[in-house]
NUFI-994208 format. One record per residue (C-alpha): residue in one letter; z, x, y. Coordinates in Angstrom, 1 decimal, decimal comma. Each point is the difference from the previous one (the first is absolute). Layout:
BEGIN
<pt res="A" w="Z" u="X" v="Y"/>
...
END
This chain:
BEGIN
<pt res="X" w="204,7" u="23,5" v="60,5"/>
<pt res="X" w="2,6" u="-2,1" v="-1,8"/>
<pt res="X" w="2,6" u="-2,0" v="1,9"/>
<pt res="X" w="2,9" u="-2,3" v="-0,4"/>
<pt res="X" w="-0,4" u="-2,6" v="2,5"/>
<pt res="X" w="2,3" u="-2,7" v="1,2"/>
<pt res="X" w="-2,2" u="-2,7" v="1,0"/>
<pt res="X" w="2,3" u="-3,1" v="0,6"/>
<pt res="X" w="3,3" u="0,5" v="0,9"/>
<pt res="X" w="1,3" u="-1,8" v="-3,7"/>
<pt res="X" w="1,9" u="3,1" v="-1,2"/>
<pt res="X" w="-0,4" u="2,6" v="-2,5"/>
<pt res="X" w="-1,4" u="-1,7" v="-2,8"/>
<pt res="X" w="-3,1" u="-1,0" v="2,2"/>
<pt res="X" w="-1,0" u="3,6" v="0,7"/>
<pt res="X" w="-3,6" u="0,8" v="-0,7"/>
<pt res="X" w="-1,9" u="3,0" v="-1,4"/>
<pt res="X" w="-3,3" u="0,7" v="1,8"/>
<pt res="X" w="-2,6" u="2,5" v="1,0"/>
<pt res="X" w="-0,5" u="0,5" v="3,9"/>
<pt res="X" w="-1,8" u="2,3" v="1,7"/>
<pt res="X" w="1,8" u="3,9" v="0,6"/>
<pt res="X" w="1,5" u="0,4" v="3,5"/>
<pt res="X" w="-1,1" u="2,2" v="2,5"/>
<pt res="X" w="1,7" u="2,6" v="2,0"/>
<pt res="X" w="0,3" u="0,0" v="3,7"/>
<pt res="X" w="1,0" u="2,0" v="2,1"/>
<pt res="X" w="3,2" u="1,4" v="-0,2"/>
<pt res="X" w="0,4" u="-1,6" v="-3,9"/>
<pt res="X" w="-0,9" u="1,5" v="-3,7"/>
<pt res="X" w="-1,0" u="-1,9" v="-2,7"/>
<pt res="X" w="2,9" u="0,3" v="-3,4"/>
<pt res="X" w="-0,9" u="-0,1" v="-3,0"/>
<pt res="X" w="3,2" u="-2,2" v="-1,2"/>
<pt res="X" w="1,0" u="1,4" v="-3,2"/>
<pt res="X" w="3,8" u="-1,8" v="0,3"/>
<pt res="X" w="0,8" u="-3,2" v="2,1"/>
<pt res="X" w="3,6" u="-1,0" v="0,3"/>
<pt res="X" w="1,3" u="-3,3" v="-0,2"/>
<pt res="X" w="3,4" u="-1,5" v="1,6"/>
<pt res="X" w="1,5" u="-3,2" v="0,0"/>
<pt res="X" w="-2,0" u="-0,7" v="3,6"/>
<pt res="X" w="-2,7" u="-0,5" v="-2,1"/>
<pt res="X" w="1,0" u="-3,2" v="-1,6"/>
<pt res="X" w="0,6" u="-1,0" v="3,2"/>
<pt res="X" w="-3,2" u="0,8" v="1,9"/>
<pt res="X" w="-2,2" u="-1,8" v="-2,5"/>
<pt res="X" w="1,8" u="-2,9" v="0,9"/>
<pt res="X" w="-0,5" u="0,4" v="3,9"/>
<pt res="X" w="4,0" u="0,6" v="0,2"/>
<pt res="X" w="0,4" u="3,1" v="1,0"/>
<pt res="X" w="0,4" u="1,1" v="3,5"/>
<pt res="X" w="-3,5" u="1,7" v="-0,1"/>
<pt res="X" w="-3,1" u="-2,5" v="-0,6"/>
<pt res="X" w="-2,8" u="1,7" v="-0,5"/>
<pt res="X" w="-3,8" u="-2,6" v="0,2"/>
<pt res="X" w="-1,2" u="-0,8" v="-3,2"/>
<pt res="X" w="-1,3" u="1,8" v="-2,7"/>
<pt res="X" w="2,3" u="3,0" v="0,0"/>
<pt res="X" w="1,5" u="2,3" v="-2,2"/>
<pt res="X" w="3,8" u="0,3" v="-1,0"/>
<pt res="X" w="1,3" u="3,4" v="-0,2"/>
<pt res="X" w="2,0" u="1,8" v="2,8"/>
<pt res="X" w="-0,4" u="3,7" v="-1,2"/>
<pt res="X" w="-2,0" u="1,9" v="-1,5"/>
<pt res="X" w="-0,9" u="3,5" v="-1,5"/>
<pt res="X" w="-3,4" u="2,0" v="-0,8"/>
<pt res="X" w="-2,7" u="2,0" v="1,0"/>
<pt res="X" w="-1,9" u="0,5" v="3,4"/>
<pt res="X" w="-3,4" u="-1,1" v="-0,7"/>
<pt res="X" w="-1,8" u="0,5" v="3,7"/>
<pt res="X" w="0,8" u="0,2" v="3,0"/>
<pt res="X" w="-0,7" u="-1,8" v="3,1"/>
<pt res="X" w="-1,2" u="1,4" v="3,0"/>
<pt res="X" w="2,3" u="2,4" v="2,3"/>
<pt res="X" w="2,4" u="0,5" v="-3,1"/>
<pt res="X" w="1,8" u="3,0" v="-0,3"/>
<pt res="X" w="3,0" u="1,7" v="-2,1"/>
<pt res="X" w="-1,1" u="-1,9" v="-2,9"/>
<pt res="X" w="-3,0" u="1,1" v="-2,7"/>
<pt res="X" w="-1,8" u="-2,4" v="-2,3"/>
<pt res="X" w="2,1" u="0,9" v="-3,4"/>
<pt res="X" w="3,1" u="0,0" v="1,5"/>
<pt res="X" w="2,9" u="-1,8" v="-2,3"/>
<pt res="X" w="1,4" u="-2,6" v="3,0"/>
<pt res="X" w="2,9" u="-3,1" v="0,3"/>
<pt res="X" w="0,1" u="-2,3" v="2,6"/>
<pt res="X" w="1,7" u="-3,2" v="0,8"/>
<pt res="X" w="-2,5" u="-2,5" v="0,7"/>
<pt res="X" w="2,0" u="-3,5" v="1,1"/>
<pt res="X" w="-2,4" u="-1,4" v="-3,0"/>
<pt res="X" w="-3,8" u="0,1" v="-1,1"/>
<pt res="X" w="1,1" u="2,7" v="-2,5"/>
<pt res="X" w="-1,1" u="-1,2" v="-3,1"/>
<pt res="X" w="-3,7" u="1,0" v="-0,4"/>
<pt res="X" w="-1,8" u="2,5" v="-1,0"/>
<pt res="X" w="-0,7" u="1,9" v="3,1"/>
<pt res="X" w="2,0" u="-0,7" v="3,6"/>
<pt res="X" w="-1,1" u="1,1" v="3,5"/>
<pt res="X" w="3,4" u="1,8" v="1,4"/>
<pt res="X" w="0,6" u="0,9" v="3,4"/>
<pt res="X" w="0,2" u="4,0" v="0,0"/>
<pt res="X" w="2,9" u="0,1" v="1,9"/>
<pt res="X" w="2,1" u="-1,7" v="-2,9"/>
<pt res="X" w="-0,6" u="2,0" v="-3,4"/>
<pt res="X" w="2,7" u="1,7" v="-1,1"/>
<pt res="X" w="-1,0" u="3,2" v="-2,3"/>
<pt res="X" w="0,9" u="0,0" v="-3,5"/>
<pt res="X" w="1,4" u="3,1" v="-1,2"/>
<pt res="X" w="-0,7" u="1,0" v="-3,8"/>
<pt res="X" w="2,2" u="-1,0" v="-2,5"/>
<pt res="X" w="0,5" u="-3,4" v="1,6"/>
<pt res="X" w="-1,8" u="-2,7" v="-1,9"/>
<pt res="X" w="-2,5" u="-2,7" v="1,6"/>
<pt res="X" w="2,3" u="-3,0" v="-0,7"/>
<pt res="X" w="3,0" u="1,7" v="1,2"/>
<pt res="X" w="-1,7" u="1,3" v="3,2"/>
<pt res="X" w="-1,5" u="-3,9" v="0,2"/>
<pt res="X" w="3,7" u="-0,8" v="-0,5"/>
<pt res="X" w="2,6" u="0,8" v="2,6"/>
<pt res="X" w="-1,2" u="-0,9" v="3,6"/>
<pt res="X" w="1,6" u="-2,8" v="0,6"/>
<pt res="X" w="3,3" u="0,1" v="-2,2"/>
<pt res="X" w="0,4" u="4,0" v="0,9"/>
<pt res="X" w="-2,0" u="-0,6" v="3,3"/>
<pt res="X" w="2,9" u="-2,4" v="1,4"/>
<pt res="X" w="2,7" u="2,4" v="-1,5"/>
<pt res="X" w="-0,6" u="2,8" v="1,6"/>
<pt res="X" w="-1,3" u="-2,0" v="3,3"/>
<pt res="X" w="3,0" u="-1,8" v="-0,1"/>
<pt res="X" w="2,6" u="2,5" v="-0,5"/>
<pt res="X" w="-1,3" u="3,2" v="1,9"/>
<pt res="X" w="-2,1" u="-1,9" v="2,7"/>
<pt res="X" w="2,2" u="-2,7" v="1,1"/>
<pt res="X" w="3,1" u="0,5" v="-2,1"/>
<pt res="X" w="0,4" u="4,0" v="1,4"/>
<pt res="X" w="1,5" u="0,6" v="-3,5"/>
<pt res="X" w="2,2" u="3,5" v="0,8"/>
<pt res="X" w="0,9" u="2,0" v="-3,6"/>
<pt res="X" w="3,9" u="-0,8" v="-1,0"/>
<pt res="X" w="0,1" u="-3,3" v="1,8"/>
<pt res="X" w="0,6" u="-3,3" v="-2,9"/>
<pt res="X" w="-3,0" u="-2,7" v="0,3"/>
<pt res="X" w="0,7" u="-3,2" v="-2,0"/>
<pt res="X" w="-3,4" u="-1,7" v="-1,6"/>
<pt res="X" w="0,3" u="-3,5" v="-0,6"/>
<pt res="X" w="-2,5" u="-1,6" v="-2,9"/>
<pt res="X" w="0,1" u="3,9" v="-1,4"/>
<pt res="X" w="-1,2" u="-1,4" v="-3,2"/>
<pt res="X" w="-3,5" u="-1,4" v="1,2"/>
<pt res="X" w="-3,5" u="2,5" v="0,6"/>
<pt res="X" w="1,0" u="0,6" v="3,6"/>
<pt res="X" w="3,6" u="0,4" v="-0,2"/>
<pt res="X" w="-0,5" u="2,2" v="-2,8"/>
<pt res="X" w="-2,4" u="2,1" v="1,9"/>
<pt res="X" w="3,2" u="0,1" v="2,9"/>
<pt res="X" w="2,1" u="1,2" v="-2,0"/>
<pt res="X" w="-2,5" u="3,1" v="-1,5"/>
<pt res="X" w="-0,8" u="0,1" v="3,6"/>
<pt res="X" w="3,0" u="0,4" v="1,5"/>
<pt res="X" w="2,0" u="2,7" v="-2,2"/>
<pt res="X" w="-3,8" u="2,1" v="0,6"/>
<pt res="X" w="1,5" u="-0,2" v="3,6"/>
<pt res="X" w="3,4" u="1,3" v="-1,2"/>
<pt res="X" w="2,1" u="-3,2" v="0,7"/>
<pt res="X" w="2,7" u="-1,5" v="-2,4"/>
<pt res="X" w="-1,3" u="-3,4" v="-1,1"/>
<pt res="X" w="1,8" u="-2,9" v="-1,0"/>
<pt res="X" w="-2,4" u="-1,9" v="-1,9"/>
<pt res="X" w="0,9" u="-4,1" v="0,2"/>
<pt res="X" w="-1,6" u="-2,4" v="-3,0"/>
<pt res="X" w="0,9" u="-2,6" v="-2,3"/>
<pt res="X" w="2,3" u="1,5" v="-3,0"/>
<pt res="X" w="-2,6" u="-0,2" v="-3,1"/>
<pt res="X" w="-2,3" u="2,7" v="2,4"/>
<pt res="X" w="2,8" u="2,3" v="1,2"/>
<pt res="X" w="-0,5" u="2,8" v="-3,1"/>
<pt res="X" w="-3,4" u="0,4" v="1,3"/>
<pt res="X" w="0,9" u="1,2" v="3,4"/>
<pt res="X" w="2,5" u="2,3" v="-1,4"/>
<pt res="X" w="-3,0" u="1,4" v="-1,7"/>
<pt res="X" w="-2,3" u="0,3" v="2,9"/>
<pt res="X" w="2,8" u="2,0" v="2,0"/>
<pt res="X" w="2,5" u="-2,6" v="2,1"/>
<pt res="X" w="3,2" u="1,8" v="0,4"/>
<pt res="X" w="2,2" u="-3,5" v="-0,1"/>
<pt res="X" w="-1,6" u="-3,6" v="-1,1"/>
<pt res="X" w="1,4" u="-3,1" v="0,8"/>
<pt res="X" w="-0,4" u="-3,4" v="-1,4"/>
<pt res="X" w="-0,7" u="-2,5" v="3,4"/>
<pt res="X" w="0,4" u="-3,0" v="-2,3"/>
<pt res="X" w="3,4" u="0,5" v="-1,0"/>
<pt res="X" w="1,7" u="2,8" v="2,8"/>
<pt res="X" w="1,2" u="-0,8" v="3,3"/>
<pt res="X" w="-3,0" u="2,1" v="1,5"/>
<pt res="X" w="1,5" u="0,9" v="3,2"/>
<pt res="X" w="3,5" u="1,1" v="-1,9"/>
<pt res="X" w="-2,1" u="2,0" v="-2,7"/>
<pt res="X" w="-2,0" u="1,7" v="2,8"/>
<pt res="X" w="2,7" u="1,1" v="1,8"/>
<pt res="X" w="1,9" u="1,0" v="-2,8"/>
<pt res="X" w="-2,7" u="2,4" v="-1,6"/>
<pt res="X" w="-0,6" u="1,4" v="3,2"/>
<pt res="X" w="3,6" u="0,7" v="0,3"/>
<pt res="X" w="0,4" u="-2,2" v="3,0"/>
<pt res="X" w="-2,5" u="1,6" v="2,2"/>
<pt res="X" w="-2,5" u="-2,5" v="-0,6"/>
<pt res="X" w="-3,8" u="0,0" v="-0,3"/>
<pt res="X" w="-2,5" u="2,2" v="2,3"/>
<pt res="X" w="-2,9" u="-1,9" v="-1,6"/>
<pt res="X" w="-1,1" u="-2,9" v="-1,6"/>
<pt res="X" w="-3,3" u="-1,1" v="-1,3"/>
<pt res="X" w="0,2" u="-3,6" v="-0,7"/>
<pt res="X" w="-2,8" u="-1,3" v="-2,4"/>
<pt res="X" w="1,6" u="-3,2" v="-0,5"/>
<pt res="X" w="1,8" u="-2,2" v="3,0"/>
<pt res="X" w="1,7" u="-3,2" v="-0,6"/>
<pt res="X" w="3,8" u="0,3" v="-0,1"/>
<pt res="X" w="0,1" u="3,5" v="-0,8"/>
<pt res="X" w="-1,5" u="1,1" v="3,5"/>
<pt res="X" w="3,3" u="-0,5" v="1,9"/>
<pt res="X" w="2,7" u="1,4" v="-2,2"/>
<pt res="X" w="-2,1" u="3,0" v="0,2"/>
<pt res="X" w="-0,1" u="0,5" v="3,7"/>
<pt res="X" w="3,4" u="-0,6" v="0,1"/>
<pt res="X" w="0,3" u="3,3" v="-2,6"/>
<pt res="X" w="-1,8" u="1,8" v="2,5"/>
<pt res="X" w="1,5" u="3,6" v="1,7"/>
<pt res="X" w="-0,2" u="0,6" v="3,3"/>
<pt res="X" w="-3,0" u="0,2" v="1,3"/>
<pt res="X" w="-1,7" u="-1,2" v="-3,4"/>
<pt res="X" w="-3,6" u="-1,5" v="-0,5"/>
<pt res="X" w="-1,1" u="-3,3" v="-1,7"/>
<pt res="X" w="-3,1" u="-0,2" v="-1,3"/>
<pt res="X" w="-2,0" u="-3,0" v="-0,1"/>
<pt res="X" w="-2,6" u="0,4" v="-2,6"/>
<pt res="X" w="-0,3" u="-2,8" v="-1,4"/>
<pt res="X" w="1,2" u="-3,8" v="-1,5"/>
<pt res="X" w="0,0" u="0,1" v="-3,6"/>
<pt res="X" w="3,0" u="-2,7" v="-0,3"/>
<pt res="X" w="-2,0" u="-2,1" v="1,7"/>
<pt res="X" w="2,4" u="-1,1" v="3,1"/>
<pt res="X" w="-0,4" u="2,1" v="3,5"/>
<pt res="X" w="3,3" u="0,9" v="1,1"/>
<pt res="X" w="1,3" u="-0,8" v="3,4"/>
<pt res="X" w="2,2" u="3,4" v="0,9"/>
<pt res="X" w="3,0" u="-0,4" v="2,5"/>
<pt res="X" w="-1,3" u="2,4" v="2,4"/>
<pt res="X" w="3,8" u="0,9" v="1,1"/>
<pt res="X" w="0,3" u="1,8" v="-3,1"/>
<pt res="X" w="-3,1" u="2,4" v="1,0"/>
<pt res="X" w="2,1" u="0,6" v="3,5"/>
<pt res="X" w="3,2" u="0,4" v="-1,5"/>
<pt res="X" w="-1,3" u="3,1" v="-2,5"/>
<pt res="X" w="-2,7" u="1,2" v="2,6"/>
<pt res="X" w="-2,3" u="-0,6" v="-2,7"/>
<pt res="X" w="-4,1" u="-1,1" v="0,1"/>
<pt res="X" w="-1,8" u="-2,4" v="-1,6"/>
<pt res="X" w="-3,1" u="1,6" v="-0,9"/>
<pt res="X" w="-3,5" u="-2,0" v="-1,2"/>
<pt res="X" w="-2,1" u="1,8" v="-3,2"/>
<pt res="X" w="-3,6" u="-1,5" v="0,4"/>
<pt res="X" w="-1,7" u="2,3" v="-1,9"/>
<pt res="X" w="-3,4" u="-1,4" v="0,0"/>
<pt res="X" w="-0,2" u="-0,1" v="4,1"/>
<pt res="X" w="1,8" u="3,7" v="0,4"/>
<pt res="X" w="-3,2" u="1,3" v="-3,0"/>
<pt res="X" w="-2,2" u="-1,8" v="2,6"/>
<pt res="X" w="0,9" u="1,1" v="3,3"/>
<pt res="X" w="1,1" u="3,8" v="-1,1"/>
<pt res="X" w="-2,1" u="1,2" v="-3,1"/>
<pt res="X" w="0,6" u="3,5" v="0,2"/>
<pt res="X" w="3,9" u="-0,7" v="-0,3"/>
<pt res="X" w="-0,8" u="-1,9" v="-3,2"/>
<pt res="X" w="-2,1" u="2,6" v="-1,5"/>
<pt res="X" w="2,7" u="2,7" v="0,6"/>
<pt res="X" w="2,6" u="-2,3" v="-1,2"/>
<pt res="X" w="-2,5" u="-0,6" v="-3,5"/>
<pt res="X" w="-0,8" u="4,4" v="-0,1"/>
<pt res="X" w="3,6" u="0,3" v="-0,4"/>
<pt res="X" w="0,3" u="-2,8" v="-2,2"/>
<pt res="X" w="-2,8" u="1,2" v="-2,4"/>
<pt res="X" w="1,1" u="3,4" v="0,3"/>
<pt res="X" w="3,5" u="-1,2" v="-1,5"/>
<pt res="X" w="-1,9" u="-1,5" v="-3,1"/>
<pt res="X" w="-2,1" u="3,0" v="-0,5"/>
<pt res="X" w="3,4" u="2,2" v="0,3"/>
<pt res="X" w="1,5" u="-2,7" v="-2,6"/>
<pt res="X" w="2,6" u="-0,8" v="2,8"/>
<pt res="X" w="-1,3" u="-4,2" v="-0,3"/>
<pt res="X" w="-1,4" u="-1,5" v="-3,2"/>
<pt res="X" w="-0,9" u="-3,3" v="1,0"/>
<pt res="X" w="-0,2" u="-2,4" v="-3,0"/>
<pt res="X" w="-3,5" u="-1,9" v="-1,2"/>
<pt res="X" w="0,9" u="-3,5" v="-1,7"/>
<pt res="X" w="-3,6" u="-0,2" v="-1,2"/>
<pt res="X" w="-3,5" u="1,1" v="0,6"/>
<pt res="X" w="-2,9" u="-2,8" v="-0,4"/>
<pt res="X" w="-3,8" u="0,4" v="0,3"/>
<pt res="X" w="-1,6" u="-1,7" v="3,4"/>
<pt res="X" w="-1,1" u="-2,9" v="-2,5"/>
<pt res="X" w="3,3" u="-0,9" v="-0,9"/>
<pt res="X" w="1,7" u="-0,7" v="3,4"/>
<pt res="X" w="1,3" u="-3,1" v="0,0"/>
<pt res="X" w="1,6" u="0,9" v="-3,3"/>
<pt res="X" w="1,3" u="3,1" v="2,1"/>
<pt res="X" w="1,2" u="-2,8" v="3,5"/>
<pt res="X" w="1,7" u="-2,1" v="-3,0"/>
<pt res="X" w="2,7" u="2,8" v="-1,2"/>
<pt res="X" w="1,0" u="0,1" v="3,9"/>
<pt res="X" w="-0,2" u="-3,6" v="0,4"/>
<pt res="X" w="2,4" u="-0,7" v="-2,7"/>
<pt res="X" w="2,1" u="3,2" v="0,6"/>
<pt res="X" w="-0,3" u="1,7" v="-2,8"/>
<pt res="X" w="-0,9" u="3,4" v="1,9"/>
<pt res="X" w="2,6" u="3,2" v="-0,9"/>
<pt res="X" w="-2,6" u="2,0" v="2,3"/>
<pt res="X" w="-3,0" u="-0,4" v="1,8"/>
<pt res="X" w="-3,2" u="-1,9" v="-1,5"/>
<pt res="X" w="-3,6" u="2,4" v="0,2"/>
<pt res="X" w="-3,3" u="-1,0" v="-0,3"/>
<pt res="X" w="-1,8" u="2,9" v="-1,3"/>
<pt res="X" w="-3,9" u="0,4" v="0,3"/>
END
């Protein structure tokens, strides 16, 4: 079979096209064909031996993936060879065929395409781990997304309205039209508001129940402070680059948690709670509840073409290999 292989850890551009040998089920796994890999800006990290996970050379980029069950290993059961699968694989996902624990395929249902299905486990995954899992998300109560405008804080926003909160959706001004259009009841521009004053204000002075914090740096604390009683901050991740440092008298003063999103580790240690999380997920596209967006698709051949749109940022949506 074909595969893109990361042989040196010199980035993208040094990604390799090769035929190795088909892998082998054992027990407990299936072998996919991949029909759609997934790419995310991990990616460009990884091949640079950057990125929290460090896989031993050669390995494949590509967290998830979508296709077809092509065998199965030995003890396997609740799956058939045929079956239309996704899974989030941590990487190795773009080659032809991948050997996937059977414990982690999500089904597909019809109507939902191959690089959509390929395309919304980790962006979606986190959303709806963050929000219902950790976050508790209750229906009425306001959760403020901070970096709304990027793929994950996009998917929070879809995410959370699905759970029936009101969403204050916080970005840069040139992105706020777009989250208008993907359903946030009340933007906010973080670059030129008072944050805390805005929050409070669109709340009506009750304050926050949740927020989902894609960003940290000097928004983090202003955002805590806009909490409500008994509120929930959600770390998920550091995309301004800077790790706050919270006051923790702020959590004690509104009763309020600060709650961890580690989406990789919770897929890990609880797989059945992720492939729930990913039915319902799926199920939404199906219904035409979600429509996640595709930047581009590009052939297994062209991947670090594919690595190059997300290294300079030029993704609208998520990147797909198709094969």
């Amino acid at each position: 079979m074909k595969a893109a292989l990361c042989k040196s850890l010199d980035g993208p551009e040094a990604l390799v096209i090769e035929e190795i040998a088909d892998p082998v089920a054992v027990a407990g796994e299936v072998v996919v064909r991949v029909r759609a890999a997934a790419l995310n800006f991990f990616d460009t990290l990884i091949t640079r031996g950057k990125y929290q996970t460090k896989p031993a050379l050669p390995f494949s980029p590509s967290g998830e993936i979508a296709g077809v069950v092509e065998s199965l290993g030995p003890g396997v059961t609740g799956v058939a060879v045929g079956d239309r699968v996704a899974a989030a694989v941590g990487y190795g996902g773009a080659r032809e065929k991948v050997a996937v624990a059977a414990e982690s395929l999500i089904p597909i249902p019809p109507g939902v395409s191959d690089a959509v299905a390929s395309a919304v486990s980790v962006t979606f995954g986190t959303a709806i781990h963050g929000l219902k899992d950790r976050g508790r998300v209750e229906p009425g109560e306001w959760v403020a997304v901070l970096g709304a405008s990027g793929g994950a804080g996009q998917a929070a926003v879809e995410i959370a309205k699905l759970l029936g909160a009101r969403v204050i959706a916080a970005a840069s001004g040139d992105k706020l039209d777009v989250l208008k259009a993907l359903g946030a009841d009340e933007v906010v521009d973080y670059d030129t508001a008072d944050l805390k004053q805005a929050l409070r204000d669109l709340t009506g002075g009750h304050g926050v129940d949740v927020v989902y914090d894609c960003v940290g740096g000097k928004y983090a604390e202003p955002a805590v402070r806009a909490l409500a009683w008994g509120g929930r901050f959600l770390v998920i991740g550091f995309a301004a680059g800077e790790i706050p440092k919270l006051p923790l008298n702020l959590l004690l003063l509104k009763g309020a948690d600060a709650i961890g999103v580690f989406w990789g580790e919770a897929v890990r240690r609880a797989p059945e709670r992720h492939r729930a999380n990913m039915i319902d997920v799926l199920g939404w596209i199906a219904a035409g509840k979600l429509a996640p967006r595709i930047h581009a698709t590009y052939p297994l051949t062209e991947i670090r073409e594919a690595i190059g749109v997300l290294d300079r940022r030029q993704a609208t949506g998520k990147v797909v290999l198709t094969l």
